[in-house]
VONUPA-105270 format. One record per atom (N, C-alpha, C): x, y, z; residue in three letters. Coordinates in steps of 0.05 Angstrom, whole numbers, plus 5000, padded with zeros to 4 digits. Layout:
BEGIN
XYZALA;...
***
This chain:
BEGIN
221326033944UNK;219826003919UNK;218725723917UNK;215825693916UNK;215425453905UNK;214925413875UNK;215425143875UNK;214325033839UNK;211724953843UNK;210124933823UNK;207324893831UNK;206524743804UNK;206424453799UNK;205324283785UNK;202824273786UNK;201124343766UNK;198524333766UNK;196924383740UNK;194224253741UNK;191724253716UNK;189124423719UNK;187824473705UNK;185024613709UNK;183324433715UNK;183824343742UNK;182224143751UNK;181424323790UNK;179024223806UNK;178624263828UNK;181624263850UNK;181723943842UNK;184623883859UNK;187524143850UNK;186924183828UNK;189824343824UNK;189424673831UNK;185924733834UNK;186425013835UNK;186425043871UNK;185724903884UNK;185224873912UNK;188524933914UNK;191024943901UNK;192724923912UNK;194325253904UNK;192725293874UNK;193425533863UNK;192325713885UNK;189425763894UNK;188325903910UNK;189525953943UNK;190525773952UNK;192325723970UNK;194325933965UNK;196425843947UNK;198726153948UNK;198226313941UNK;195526443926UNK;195026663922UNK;193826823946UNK;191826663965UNK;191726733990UNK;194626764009UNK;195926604004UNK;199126684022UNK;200026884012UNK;199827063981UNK;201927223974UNK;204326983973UNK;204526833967UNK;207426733969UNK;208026673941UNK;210426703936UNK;212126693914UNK;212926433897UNK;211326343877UNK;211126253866UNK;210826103825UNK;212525903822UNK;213125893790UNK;210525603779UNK;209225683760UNK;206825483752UNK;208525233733UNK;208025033729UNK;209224853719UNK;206224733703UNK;205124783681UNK;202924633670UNK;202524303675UNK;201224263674UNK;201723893665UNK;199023773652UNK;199423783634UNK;196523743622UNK;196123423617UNK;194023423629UNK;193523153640UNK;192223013616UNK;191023243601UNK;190023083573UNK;191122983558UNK;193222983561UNK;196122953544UNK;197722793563UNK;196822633584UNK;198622493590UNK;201022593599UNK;201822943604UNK;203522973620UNK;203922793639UNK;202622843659UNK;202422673688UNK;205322373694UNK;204922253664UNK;205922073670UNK;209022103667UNK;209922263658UNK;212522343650UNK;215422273678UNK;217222193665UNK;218422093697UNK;219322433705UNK;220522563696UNK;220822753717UNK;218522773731UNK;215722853723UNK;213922883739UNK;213422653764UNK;213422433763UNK;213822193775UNK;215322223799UNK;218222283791UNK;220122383809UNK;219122463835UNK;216622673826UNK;215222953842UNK;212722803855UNK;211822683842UNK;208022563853UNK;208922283847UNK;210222063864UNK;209421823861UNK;206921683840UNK;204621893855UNK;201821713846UNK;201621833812UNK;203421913805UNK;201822043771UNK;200022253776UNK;199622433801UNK;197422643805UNK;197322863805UNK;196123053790UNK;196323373803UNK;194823403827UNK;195623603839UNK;198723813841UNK;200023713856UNK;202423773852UNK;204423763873UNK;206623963868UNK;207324083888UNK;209224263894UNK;213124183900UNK;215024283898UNK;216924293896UNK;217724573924UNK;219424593935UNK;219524743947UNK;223124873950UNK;223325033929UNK;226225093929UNK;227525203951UNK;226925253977UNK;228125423994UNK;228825114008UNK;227024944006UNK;228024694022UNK;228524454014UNK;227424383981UNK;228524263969UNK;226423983976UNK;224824093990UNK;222423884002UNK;220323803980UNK;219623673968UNK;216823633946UNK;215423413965UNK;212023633948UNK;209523513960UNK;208023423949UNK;207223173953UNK;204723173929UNK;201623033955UNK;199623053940UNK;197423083946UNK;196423323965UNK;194023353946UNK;192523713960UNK;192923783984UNK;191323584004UNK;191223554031UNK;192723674044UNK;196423474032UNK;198823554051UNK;199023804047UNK;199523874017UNK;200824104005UNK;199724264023UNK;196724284021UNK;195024604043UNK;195424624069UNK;196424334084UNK;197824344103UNK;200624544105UNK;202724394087UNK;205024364086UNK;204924784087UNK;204224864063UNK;203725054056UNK;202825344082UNK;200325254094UNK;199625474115UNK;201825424133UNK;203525244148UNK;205125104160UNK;207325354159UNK;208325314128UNK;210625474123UNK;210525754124UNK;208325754111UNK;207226194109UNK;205226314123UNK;203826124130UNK;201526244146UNK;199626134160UNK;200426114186UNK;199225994205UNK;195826004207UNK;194926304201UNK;193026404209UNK;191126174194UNK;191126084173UNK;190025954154UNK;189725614169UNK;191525484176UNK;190825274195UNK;191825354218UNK;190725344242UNK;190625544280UNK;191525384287UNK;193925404305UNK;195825214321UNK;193725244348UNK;191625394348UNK;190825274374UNK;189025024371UNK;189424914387UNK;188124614385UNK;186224524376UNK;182724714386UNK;180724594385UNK;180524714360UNK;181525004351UNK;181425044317UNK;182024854299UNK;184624894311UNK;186724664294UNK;185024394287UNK;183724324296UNK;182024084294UNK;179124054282UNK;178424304286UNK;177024354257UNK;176924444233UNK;179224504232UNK;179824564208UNK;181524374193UNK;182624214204UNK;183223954195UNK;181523784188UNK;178623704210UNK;176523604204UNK;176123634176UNK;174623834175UNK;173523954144UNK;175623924122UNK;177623954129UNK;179223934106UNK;179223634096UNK;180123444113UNK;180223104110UNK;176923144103UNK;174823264115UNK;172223224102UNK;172323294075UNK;173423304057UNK;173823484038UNK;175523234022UNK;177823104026UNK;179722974014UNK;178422734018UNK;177422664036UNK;175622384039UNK;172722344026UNK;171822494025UNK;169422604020UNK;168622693991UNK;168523003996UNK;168023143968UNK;169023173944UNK;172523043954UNK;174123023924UNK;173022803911UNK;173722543920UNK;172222343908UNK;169822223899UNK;168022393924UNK;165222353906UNK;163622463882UNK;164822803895UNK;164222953871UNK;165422853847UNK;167722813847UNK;169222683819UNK;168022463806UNK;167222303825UNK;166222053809UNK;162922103806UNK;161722343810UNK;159522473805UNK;160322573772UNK;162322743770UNK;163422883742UNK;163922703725UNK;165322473729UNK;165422293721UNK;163822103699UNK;161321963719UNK;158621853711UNK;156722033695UNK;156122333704UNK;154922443687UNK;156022553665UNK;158922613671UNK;160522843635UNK;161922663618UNK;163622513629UNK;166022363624UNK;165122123619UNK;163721993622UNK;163121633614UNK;162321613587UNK;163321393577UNK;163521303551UNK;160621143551UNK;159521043570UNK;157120853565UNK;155220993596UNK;152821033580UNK;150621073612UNK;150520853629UNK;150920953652UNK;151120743678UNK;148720853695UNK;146220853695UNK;144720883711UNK;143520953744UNK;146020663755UNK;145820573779UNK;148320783785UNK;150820853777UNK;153220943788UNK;152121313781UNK;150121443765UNK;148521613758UNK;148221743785UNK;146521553788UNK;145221583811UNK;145821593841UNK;147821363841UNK;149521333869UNK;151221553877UNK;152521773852UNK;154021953858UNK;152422133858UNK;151122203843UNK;148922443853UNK;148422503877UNK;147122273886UNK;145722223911UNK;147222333932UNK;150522193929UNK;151522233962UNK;153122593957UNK;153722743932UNK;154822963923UNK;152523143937UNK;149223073929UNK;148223263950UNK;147623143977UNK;148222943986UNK;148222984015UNK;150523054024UNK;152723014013UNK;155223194031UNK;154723474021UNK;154323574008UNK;153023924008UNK;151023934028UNK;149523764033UNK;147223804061UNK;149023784077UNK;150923594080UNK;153023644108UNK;153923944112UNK;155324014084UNK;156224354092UNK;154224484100UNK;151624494076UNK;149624644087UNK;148024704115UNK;148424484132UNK;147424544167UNK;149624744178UNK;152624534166UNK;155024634195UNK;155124964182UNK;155125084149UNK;155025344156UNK;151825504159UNK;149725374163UNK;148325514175UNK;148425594213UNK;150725494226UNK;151425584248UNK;154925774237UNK;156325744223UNK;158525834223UNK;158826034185UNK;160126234182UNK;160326334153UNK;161726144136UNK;164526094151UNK;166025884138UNK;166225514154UNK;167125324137UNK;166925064154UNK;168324994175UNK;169925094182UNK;171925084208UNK;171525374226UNK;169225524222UNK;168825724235UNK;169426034224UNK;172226014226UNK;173526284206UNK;175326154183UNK;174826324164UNK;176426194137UNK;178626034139UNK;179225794121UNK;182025664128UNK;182425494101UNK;183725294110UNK;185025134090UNK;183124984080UNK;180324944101UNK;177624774092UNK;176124874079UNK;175925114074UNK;174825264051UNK;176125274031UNK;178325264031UNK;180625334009UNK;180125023985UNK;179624874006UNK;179424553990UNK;177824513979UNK;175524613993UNK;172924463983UNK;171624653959UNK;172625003954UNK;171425163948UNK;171425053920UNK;173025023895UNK;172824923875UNK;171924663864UNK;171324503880UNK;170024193874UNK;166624353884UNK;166524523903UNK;163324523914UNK;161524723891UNK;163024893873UNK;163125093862UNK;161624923836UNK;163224723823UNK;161924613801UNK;160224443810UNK;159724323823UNK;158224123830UNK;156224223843UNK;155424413855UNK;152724583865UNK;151424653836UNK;153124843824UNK;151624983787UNK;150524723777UNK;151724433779UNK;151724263760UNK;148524093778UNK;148924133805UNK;145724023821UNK;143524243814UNK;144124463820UNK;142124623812UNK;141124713785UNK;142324683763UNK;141124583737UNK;139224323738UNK;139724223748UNK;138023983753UNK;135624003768UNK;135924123786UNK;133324113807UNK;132924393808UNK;130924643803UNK;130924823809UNK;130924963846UNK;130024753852UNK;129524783886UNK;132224683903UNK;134024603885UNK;137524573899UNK;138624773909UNK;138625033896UNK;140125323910UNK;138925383931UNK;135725473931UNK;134425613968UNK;134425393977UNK;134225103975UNK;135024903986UNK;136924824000UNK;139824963993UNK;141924974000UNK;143625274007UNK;141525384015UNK;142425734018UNK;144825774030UNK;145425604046UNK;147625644066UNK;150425644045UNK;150425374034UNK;152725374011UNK;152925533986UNK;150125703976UNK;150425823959UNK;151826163969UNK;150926173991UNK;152226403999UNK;154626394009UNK;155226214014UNK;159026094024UNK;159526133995UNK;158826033976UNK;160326003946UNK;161326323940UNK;158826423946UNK;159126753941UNK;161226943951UNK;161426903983UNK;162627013997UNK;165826863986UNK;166726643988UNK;169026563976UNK;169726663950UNK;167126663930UNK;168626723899UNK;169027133902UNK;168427213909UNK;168827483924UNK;171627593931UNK;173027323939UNK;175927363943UNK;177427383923UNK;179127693915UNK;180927643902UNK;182627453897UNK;183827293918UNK;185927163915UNK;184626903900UNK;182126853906UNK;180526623901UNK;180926663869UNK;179726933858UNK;178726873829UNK;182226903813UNK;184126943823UNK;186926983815UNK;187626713812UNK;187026443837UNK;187326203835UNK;186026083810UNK;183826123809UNK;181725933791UNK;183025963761UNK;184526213755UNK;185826363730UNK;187126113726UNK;189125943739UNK;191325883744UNK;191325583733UNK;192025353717UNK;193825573699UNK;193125683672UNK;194625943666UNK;193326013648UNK;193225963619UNK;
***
């Protein structure tokens, strides 16, 4: 059984969608970050950094915190198929994933950030996150115009990126009407992912 600490945030459902794709057996732990859960010491205990999600793992008594590991930690334990112990897979699907934790979490965020969340207009930081949110969507957009998913066949790199790419595509293409056939490749990845039961059971999460 895992525990599953988490918010209605990208970072927290990437982890809900994860065990719903495993089928694995699992208890939700809210933490509402609006409220300053986060900082609570039991939680602390669990995530050093003050962060959702992080998991607890009762069969081993192991806790995880940050996405990355967890979707590691996670396919590791239940399901291989999801990150491929064969090598040259295994390495792209890690790729994309760290492309994802390096990349799309932080930019996109500090994209959500500058445009929803700021108390004063910042023009220059407006702009700087815009900018690089759609060029890493042009990054996805080439590698899946050769492949359906970013590591080739579905995995843990889709699993990461699917809810940060999800809002932040709707939120470029309101903006520019020429963003979606612009980006066909990702709007139809969006599709084919939100398609997945287990996907729209994650996004629920928590309820």
């Amino acid at each position: 059984m895992i525990d599953l600490y988490t918010w209605k945030t990208p970072n927290g459902r990437k982890v809900s969608i994860m065990l719903e794709e495993l089928g694995a057996p699992y208890t939700v732990h809210p933490v509402d970050i609006g409220a300053n859960a986060q900082f609570a010491p039991d939680f602390l205990a669990i995530s050093p950094n003050n962060k959702i999600p992080a998991i607890v793992d009762r069969d081993t008594g192991v806790s995880v915190f940050e996405s990355g590991a967890i979707l590691i930690y996670l396919a590791e334990k239940f399901n291989v198929a999801l990150l491929p112990s064969e090598p040259a897979a295994r390495a792209q699907a890690l790729s994309w994933l760290f492309f994802q934790v390096g990349g799309v979490g932080p930019m996109f965020g500090q994209y959500g950030h500058f445009h929803v969340y700021a108390r004063e207009d910042v023009p220059y930081a407006k702009k700087r996150y815009a900018d690089e949110t759609a060029r890493l969507i042009g990054v996805m957009d080439k590698r899946l115009a050769d492949a359906p998913y970013l590591a080739g066949d579905y995995s843990v790199a889709d699993i990461a990126s699917y809810a940060w790419t999800l809002w932040a595509f709707d939120r470029l293409a309101a903006e520019d009407g020429a963003f979606a056939a612009d980006h066909a490749h990702v709007r139809d990845w969006l599709a084919r992912i939100g398609e997945r039961p287990a996907v729209q059971r994650g996004l629920a999460i928590p309820r």
